[in-house]
C-alpha positions in Angstrom: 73.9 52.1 -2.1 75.8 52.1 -5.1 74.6 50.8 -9.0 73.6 47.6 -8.8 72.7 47.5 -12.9 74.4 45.0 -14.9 74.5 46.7 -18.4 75.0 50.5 -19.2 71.7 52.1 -19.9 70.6 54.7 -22.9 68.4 57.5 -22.4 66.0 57.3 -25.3 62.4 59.5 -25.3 60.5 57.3 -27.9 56.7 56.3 -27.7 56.6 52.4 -26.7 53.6 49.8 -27.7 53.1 47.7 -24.7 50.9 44.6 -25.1 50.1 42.9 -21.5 50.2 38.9 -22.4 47.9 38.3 -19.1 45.1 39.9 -20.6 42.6 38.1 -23.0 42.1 39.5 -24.9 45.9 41.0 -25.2 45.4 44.5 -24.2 47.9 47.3 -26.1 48.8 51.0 -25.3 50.9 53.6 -25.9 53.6 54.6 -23.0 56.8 56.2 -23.3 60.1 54.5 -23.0 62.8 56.9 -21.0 65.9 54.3 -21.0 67.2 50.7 -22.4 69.8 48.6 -21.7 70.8 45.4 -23.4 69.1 43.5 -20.3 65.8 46.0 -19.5 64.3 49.0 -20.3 62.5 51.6 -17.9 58.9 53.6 -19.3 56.4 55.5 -18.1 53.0 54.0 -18.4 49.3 55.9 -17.7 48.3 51.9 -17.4 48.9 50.2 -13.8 51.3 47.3 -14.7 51.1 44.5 -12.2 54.8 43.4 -10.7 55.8 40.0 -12.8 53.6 40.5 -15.2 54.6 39.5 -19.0 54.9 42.0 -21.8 55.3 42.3 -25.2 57.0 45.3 -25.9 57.7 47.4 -29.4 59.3 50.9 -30.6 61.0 52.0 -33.6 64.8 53.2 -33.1 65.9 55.7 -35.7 69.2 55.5 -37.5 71.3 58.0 -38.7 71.7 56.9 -42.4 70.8 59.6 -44.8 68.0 57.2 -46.1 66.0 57.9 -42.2 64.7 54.2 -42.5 64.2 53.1 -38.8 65.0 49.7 -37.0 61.7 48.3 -35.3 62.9 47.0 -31.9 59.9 44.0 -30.7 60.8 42.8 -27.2 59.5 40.4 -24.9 60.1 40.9 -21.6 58.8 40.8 -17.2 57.7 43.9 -15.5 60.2 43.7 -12.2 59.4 47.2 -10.5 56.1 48.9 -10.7 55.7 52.9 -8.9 53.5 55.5 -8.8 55.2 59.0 -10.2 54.1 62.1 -7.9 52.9 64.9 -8.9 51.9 64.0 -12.5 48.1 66.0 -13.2 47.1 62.3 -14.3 48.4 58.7 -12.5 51.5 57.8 -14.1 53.4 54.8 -13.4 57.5 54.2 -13.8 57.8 50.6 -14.9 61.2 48.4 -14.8 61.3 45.9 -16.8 64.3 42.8 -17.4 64.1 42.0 -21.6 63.9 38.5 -22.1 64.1 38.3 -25.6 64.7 41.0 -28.3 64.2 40.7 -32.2 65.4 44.0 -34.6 63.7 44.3 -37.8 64.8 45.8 -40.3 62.4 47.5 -43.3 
């Protein structure tokens, strides 16, 4: 099966602030975002994500200005593929997720 993505994705090792919108009240944690496209992003997540679920999603992207400001990246967005990741010492999860919407603020 060849690649069936629609947009050309960046490997990026940044932590991630995940906010599930199904839980009241919101639940956030830390995971660690490992690629991003223009259309969806892919993390790893020590949290069980359920398939379909909503998230809100934030990271900071660094620039390479001399001044080292950083662009915060706030993203909402649905959880398409959820999978366990063998042979982690601790359950880890790879989560897929499509971007719905995606807001850059700048400092």
């Amino acid at each position: 099966m060849g690649e069936q993505r629609k947009a050309k994705r960046y490997d990026v090792y940044l932590p991630l602030q995940v906010c599930a919108s199904l839980e009241r009240p919101t639940e956030c944690y830390t995971a660690q975002l490992r690629d991003i496209s223009r259309s969806g992003v892919y993390f790893q997540s020590a949290v069980a994500i359920e398939t379909g679920a909503p998230l809100e999603l934030s990271f900071a992207l660094p620039t390479e200005s001399e001044r080292g400001a950083s662009v915060l990246v706030r993203a909402s967005a649905r959880a398409v593929r959820v999978s366990p990741i063998e042979g982690e010492p601790t359950p880890l999860y790879g989560v897929a997720a499509t971007i719905d919407r995606i807001d850059f603020v700048r400092p």
